[in-house]
ZAMARGU-4260 file (C-alpha; in steps of 0.2 Angstrom, whole numbers, plus 5000, padded with zeros to 4 digits):
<rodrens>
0) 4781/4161/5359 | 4780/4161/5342 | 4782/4179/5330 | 4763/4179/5328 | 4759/4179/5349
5) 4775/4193/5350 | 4767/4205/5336 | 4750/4202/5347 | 4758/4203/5364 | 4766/4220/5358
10) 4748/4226/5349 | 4738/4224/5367 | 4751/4233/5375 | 4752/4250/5362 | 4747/4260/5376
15) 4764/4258/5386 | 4773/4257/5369 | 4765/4272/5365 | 4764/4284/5381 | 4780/4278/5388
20) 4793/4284/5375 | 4780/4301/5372 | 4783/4303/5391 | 4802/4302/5391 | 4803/4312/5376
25) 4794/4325/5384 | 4803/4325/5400 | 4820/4327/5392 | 4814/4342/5380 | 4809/4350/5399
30) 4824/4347/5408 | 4838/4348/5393 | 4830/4365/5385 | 4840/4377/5394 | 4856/4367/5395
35) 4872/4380/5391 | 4878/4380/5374 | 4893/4373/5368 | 4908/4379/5359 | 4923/4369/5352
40) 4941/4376/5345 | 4953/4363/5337 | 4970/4365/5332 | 4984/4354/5324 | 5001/4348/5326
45) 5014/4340/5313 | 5027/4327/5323 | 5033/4319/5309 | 5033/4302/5316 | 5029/4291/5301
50) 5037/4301/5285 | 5048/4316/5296 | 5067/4316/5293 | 5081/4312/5305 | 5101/4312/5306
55) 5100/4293/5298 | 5088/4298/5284 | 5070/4296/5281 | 5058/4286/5295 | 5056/4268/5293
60) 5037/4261/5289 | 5037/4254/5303 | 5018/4252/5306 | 5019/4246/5324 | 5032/4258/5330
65) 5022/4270/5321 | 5006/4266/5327 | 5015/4266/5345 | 5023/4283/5345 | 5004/4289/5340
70) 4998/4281/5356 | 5010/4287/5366 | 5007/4308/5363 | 4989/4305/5361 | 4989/4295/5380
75) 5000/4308/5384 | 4988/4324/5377 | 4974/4315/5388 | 4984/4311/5405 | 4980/4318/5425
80) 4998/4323/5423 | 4993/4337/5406 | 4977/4340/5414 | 4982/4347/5430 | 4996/4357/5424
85) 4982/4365/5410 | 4972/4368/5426 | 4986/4375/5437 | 4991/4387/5423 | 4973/4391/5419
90) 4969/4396/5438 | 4986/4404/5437 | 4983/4418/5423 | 4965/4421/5425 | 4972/4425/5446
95) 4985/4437/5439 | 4973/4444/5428 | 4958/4446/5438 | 4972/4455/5451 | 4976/4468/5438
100) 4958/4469/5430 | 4949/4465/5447 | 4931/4470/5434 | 4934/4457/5422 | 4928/4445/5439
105) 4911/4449/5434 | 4910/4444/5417 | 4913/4423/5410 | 4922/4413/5414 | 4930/4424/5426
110) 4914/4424/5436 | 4918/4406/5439 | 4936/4413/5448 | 4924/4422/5459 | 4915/4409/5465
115) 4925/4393/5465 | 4941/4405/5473 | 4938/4414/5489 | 4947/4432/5489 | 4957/4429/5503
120) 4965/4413/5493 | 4967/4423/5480 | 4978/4438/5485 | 4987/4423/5496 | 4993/4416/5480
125) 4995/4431/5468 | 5013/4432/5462 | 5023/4448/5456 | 5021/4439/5442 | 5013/4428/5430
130) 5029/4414/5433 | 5027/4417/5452 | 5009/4415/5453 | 5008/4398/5443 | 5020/4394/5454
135) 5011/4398/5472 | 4996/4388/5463 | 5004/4373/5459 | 5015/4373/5477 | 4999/4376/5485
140) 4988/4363/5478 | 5001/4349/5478 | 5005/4352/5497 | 4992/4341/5503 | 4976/4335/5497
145) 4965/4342/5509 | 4966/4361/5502 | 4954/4373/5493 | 4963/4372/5480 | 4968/4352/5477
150) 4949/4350/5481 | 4943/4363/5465 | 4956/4353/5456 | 4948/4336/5458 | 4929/4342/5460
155) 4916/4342/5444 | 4917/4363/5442 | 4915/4366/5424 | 4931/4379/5423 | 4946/4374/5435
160) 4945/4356/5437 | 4952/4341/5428 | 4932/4334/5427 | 4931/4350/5414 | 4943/4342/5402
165) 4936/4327/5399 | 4931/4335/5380 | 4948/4335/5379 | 4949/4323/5363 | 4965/4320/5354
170) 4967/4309/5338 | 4978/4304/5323 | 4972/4309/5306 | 4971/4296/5294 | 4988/4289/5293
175) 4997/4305/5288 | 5008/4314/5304 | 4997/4327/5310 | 4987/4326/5328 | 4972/4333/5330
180) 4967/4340/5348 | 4947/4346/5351 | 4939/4353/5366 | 4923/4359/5371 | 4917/4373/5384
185) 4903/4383/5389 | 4913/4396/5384 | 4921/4401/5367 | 4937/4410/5377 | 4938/4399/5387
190) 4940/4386/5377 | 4954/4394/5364 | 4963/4396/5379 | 4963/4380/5389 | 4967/4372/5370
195) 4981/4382/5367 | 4986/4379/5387 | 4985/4361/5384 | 4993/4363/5366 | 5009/4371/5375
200) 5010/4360/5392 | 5010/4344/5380 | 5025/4350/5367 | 5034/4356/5383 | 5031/4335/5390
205) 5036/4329/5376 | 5052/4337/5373 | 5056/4334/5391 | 5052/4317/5392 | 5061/4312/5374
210) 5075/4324/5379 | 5075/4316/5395 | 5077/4297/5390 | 5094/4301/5379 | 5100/4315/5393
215) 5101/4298/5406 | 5108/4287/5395 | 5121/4300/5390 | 5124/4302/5408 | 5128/4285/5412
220) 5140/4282/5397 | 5148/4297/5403 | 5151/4291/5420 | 5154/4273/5412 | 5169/4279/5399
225) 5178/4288/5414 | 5179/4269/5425 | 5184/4262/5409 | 5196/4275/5405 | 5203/4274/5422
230) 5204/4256/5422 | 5214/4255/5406 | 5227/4270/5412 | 5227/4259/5427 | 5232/4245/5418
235) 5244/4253/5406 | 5251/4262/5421 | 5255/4244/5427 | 5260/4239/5414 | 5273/4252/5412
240) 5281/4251/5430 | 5283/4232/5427 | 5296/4233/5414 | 5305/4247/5421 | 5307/4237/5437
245) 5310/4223/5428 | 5321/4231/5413 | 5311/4224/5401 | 5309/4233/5383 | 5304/4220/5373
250) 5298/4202/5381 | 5299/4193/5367 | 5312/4199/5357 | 5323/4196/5375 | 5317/4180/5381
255) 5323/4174/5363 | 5340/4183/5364 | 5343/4175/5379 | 5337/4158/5373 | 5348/4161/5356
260) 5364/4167/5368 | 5362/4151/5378 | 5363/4139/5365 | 5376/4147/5356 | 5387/4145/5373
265) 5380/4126/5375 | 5389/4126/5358 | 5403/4136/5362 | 5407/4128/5379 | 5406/4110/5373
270) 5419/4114/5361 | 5430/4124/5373 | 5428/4106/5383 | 5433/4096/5369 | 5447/4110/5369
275) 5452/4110/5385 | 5452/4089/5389 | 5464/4088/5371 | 5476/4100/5379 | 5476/4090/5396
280) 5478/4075/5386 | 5492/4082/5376 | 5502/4090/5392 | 5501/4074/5401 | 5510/4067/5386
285) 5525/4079/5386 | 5524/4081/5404 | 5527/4060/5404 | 5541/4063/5390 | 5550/4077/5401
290) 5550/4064/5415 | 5546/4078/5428 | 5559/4092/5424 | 5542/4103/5420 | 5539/4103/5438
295) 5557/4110/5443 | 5556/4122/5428 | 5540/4128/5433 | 5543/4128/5454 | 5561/4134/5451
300) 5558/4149/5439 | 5547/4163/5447 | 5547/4174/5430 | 5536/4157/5422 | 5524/4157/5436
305) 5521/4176/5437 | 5520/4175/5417 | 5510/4160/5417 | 5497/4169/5430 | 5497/4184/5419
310) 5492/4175/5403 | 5477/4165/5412 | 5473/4184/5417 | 5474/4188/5400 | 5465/4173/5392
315) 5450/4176/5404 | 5450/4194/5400 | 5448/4190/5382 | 5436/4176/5385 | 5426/4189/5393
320) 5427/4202/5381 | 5422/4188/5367 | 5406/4180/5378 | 5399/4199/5384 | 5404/4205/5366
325) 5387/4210/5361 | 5384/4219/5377 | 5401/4231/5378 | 5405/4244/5368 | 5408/4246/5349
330) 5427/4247/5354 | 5428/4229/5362 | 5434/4221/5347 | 5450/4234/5348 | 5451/4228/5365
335) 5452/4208/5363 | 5465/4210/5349 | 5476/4220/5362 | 5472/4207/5374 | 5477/4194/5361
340) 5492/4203/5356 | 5497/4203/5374 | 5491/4186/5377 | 5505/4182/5363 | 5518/4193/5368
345) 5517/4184/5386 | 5516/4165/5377 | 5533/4172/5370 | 5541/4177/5385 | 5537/4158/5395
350) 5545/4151/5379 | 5559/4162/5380 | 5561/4160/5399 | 5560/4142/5397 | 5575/4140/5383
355) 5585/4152/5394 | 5583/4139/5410 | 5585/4122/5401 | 5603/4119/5393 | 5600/4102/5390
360) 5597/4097/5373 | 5589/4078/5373 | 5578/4070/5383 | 5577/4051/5389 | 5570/4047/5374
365) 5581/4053/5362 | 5567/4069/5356 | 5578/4086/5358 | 5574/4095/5376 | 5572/4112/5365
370) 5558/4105/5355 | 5550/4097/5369 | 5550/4113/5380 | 5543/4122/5365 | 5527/4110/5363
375) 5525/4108/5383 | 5524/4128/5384 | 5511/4126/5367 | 5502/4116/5377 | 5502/4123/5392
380) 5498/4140/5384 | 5483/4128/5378 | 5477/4123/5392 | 5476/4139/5403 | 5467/4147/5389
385) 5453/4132/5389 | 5452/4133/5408 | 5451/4153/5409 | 5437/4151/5393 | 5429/4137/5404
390) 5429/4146/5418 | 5421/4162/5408 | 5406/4152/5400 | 5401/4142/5417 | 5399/4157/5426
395) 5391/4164/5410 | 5380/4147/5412 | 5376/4150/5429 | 5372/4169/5421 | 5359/4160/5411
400) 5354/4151/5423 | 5347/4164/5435 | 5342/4177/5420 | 5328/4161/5415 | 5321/4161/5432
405) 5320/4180/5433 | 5312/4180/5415 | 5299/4163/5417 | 5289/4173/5429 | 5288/4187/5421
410) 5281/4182/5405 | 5266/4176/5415 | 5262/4191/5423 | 5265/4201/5406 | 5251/4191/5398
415) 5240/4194/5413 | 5244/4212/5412 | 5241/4212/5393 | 5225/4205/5395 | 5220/4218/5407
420) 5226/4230/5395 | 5216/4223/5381 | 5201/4221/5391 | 5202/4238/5396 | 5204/4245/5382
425) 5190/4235/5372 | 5179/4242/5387 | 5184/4258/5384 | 5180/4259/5365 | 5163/4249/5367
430) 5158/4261/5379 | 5165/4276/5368 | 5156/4269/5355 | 5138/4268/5365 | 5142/4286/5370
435) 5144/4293/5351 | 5129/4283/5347 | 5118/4290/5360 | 5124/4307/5357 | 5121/4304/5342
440) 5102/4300/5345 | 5101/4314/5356 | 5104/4325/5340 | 5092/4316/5330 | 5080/4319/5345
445) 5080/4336/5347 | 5078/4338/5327 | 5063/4327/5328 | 5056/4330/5346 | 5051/4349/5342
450) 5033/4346/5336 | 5025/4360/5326 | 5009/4368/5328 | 5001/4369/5311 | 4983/4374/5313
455) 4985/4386/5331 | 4967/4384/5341 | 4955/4395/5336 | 4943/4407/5344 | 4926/4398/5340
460) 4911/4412/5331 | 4896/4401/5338 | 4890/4387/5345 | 4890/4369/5341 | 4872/4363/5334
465) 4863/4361/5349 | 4860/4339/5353 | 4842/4343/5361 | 4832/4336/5349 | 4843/4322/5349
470) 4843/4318/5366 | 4824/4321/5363 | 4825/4308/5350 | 4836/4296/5359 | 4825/4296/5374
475) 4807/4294/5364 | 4818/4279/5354 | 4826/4272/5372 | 4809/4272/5381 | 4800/4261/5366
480) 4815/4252/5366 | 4815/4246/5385 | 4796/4244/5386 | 4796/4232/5371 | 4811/4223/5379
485) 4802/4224/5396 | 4784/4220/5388 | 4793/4203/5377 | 4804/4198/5393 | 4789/4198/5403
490) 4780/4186/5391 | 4794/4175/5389 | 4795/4174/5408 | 4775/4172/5409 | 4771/4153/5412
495) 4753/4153/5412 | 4742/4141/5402 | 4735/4155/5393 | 4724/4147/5377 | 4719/4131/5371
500) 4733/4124/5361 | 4750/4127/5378 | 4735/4121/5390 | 4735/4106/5380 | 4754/4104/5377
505) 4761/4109/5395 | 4745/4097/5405 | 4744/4085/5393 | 4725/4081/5393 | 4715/4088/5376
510) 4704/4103/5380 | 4685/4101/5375 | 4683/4121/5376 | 4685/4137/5384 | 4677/4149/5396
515) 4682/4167/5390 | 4684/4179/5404 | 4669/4193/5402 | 4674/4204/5417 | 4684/4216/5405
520) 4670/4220/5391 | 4655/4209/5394 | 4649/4216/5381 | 4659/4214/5368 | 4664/4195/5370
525) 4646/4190/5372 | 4646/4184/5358 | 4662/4174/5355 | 4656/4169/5373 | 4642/4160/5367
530) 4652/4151/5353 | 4662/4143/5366 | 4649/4139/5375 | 4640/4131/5360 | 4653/4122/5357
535) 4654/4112/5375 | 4638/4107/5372 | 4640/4099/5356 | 4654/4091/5363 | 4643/4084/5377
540) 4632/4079/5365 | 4643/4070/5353 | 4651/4060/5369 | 4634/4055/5375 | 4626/4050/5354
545) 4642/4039/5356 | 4636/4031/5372 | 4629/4014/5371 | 4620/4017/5389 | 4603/4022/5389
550) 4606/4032/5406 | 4608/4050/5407 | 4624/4055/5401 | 4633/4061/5418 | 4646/4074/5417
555) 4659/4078/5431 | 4664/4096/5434 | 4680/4097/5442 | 4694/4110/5448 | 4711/4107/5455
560) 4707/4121/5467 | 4696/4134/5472 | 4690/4148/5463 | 4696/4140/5447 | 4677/4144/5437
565) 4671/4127/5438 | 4652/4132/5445 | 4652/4146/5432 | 4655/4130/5421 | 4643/4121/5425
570) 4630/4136/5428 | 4632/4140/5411 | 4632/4123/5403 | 4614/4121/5412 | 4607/4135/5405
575) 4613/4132/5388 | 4608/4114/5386 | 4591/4121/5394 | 4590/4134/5381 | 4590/4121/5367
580) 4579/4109/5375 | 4590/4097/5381 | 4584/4089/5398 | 4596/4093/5411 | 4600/4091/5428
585) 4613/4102/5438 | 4620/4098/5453 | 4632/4107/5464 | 4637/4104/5483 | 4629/4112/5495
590) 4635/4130/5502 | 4637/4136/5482 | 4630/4152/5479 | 4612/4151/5468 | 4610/4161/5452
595) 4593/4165/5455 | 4592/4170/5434 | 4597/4154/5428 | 4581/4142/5423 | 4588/4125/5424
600) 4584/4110/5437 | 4596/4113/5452 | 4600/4102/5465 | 4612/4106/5482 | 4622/4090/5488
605) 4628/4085/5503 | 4646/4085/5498 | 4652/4077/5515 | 4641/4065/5519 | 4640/4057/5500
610) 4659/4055/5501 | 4657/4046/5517 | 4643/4037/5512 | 4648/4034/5495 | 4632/4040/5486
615) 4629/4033/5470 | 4618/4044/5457 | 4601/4039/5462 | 4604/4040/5481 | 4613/4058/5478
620) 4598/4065/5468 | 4588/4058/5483 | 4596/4065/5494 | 4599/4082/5485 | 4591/4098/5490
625) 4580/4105/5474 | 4584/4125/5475 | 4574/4124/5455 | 4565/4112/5449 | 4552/4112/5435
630) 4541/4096/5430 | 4555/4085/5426 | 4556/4068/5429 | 4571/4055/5430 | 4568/4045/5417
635) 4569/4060/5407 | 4585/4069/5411 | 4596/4068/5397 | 4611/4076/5402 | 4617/4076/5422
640) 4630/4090/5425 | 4638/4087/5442 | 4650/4101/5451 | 4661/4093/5463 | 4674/4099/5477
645) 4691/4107/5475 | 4699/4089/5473 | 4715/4098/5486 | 4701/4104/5498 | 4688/4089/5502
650) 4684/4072/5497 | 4675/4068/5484 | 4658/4055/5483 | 4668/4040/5474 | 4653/4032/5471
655) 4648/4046/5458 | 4664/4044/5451 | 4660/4025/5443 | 4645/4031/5435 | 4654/4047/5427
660) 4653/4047/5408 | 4662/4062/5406 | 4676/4074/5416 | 4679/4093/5413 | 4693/4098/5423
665) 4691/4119/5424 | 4708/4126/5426 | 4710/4146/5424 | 4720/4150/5408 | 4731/4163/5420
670) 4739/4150/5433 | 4754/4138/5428 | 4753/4122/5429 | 4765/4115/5445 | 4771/4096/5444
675) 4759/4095/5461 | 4743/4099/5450 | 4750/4084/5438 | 4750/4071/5452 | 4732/4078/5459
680) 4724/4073/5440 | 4732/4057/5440 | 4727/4051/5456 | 4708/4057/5447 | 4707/4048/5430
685) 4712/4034/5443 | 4699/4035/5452 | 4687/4035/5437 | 4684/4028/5418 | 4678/4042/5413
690) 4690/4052/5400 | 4695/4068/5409 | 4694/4082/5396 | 4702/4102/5400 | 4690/4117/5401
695) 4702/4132/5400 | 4691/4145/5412 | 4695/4162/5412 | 4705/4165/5392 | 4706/4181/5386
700) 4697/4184/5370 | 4715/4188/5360 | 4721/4170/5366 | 4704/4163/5362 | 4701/4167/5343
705) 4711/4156/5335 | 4701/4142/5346 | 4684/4151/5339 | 4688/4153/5323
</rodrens>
């Protein structure tokens, strides 16, 4: 369908396109006249989101997190959870109201209290006070949901349900800070109030919900500062105990003491061995040079062996007082000179007791026995003093020895308890850290979460422009709207053959002419009705001036079905050729109806017995019934018109069908053509030579001009 068939398709259809949209129009000015006015109240609040000021300076352009904290309080304004506090608090104060003013029930939007609240409810939850009242209400309605008063909430009333605030409309001007919130009602104060309700009940959720986020976090670094600071006086408290049971002040600083200490007495000891193996060595010698008289000296005098015992005494005293030195008293060294002093004094006495017992004044040798004495006591005074010092440092070995196995241990478990320690206390300042910052954001959120109402909703002096004419409009433009959808889909959808040229494209045969249907205005298409016909017959005429037979020029009138125009066809053809003095013959199988008016030859058929016989031409006219006949002879007839059966319905005379010049195949202009009607014409111009031309029966005088033009 091309632009030129739409524009035509839409000019025969003005009718619809013109009552249709006058109807709706109409309609809507009857049923929309007397709807309530409307009133709306606006008001304004600053949040400083994107410019505002906090504790860490001026807000970031973050336009995401910007655009975010917009969405987040304008989704807020419009959620259940706003609206049915707005609605709890609205039924709230007009209830305590109406209880101390019961006459204000009879004026707006009280009146709507009256009806939507029975009286008996509303006593029921009338509070001493306004608090106590919105508190029954919203106790009451959340109880269940099957309720007076959960229902009212959740119903479609104009005044006390959250259907009513569905003209709640909330947006960001521009991209400045402010929030514009809008509502509409019936009535103008109602709707000051239920904004500024909804105004209040928003800031209040605001606050609490940003409040709220830092209030928990602060809580839970709270309660996670006071583990960590339990852990790490735990820990220290360990810690602590460790070295006083262990009587440790300083690990380190002891562990390296002791390890100093031991090699200074390695050193020490190793030298005293040296020492002491010299003064054996030595002894041994005099002892070998006295020849034994040392032993008698020493057996036989009691005052030398008690002495001798008293300066090992001595000597392991002092050794003591030298190897615990660092760990006695600032007097010890006062004490290790008296020691030596009496160490000396007791040498002395040996050497005195020994010169005393001995008279003798050489040895075997020839060496003096006085001096020999003398060096045996030196040496003997050696050797005690190397074996007490000896004696002193292995036990302070051994010392050493068990002070490095108490203290290996240790150190292990100091380092674990240091770690813990550290742990601990890193634990303790990242959560004291997290704490400070979140308190600190809990500052900056209560300087930036208190919104402030700039414009405060106002009490609205009339009405909003009434929309009637609009909807008016709107209806007239929707109602042409769908027709011309409705009138184009449904010519899009139609497949019908319609005119001339899509019968000619969708069957594939040409089209000789067209039949135009007349039932509409007879009149009127007379006319263009006789054009078409005009032009058949010259089309006739031209196929049989073309003919090299001398014959009559036989022409074959089929139809696919019934009732498709094809004796109409031929009835008219008839007459016309009659009309302008062409000879010819009409023949139409019997059982067709008889035009009485027409005035050219007729013939009835038998249809059945020339298909069974197989008539030819001659034998068909012979057989043929004459209904009309004038003086016309056979050698005369020019032009033989033949109307045969449905070719679905009955068999057809096949003899006729050799002797066919010419086939018009009626088909109505209003049907489609199926696959099936495809297969019946092929099976015809099979059956015969004859070209099969399309008469298009039934076109509707639109489709047809361009044919006749």
């Amino acid at each position: 369908m091309n632009l030129s068939d739409l524009l035509r398709l839409l000019a025969r259809k003005w009718p619809l396109l013109v009552l249709v949209p006058l109807a709706l129009s109409a309609s809507t000015y009857f049923f929309a006249r007397k709807l309530p006015k409307v009133y709306a109240s606006d008001t304004t609040i600053y949040t400083g989101i994107a410019s505002g000021y906090s504790l860490t300076g001026n807000a970031e352009a973050d336009y995401n997190k910007t655009s975010n904290a917009f969405d987040n309080l304008v989704n807020l304004i419009t959620s259940r959870s706003t609206k049915e506090e707005v609605v709890y608090q609205l039924l709230a104060i007009h209830i305590w109201q109406a209880s101390q003013q019961p006459s204000l029930l009879s004026v707006a939007p009280y009146d709507a209290l009256r009806e939507s609240v029975p009286t008996k409810l509303r006593q029921e939850l009338t509070g001493p006070t306004k608090e106590a009242t919105l508190e029954n209400v919203r106790r009451y309605a959340q109880a269940n949901n099957t309720n007076a008063l959960y229902k009212l909430v959740n119903s479609t009333n104009g005044t006390y349900s959250i259907d009513a605030l569905t003209q709640l409309t909330a947006a960001r001007i521009g991209s400045s800070d402010l929030i514009k919130l809008q509502f509409e009602s019936y009535n103008p104060e109602l709707c000051r109030t239920t904004l500024a309700l909804v105004t209040n009940v928003f800031l209040e959720q605001s606050k609490n919900l940003r409040e709220g986020q830092t209030s928990s976090v602060i809580a839970y670094y709270e309660e996670e500062l006071k583990q960590a600071k339990a852990r790490l006086a735990k820990a220290e408290g360990e810690n602590l105990s460790f070295n006083r049971d262990n009587n440790i002040i300083n690990y380190e600083e002891q562990s390296k003491n002791i390890a100093t200490e031991k090699e200074a007495l390695a050193t020490e000891l190793s030298q005293v061995s040296q020492q002491y193996a010299g003064a054996q060595a030595a002894l041994r010698a005099i002892n070998t040079k006295l020849g034994g008289r040392q032993v008698a000296l020493v057996s036989g005098n009691g005052d030398v062996i008690k002495q001798r015992q008293k300066l090992a005494r001595l000597n392991a005293a002092i050794a003591d007082q030298q190897l615990y030195s660092q760990q006695q008293e600032p007097g010890s060294a006062a004490k290790v000179k008296q020691l030596q002093a009496e160490a000396d004094k007791t040498a002395q006495a040996i050497q005195a007791n020994v010169d005393n017992y001995y008279a003798h004044s050489n040895s075997t040798e020839g060496v003096p026995n006085q001096d020999l004495l003398s060096e045996w006591v030196q040496d003997m005074v050696q050797v005690e003093s190397s074996r007490a010092k000896l004696e002193v440092m292995n036990r302070r070995k051994q010392e050493f020895e068990r002070e490095y196995q108490r203290m290996a241990p240790l150190g292990a478990t100091l380092k674990r308890i240091g770690r813990e320690i550290e742990l601990a206390e890193q634990n303790y300042l990242t959560v004291l850290n997290s704490l400070n910052a979140s308190k600190a954001s809990q500052q900056n959120t209560q300087l930036t979460a208190n919104l402030k109402i700039i414009d405060p909703p106002n009490l609205p002096a009339r009405p909003k422009t009434s929309k009637l004419m609009l909807l008016v409009l709107l209806s007239g433009v929707g109602g042409f709207v769908f027709v011309t959808g409705l009138v184009i889909g449904l010519g899009m959808l139609d497949k019908s053959l319609k005119n001339p040229t899509v019968a000619a494209r969708r069957i594939g045969l040409p089209v000789a002419g067209m039949m135009l249907d007349t039932h509409a205005a007879p009149k009127l298409l007379q006319a263009s009705q006789q054009r078409s016909l005009d032009q058949l017959v010259r089309h006739i005429l031209l196929k049989a001036n073309s003919n090299p037979v001398t014959s009559p020029f036989v022409v074959g009138v089929f139809s696919v079905q019934r009732q498709e125009g094809k004796t109409t066809l031929c009835q008219a053809l008839a007459q016309r050729c009659h009309e302008m003095g062409i000879q010819t013959l009409a023949l139409y199988p019997d059982g067709n109806d008889n035009d009485e008016t027409l005035e050219a030859p007729t013939l009835f058929y038998p249809s059945e017995a020339a298909a069974v016989q197989g008539w030819p031409l001659d034998q068909l006219i012979q057989h043929a019934v004459p209904k009309r006949m004038t003086e016309l002879s056979a050698p005369n007839v020019q032009v033989v018109l033949i109307e045969f059966p449905a070719l679905r319905e009955e068999a057809l005379p096949v003899g006729v069908l050799r002797q066919l010049n010419l086939v018009f195949l009626t088909v109505p202009a209003t049907r489609a053509w199926r696959m099936t009607d495809h297969e019946t014409v092929e099976r015809l111009r099979a059956s015969t030579t004859a070209p099969v031309e399309v008469v298009l029966s039934g076109v509707a005088l639109h489709d047809g001009e361009e044919a006749l033009s």
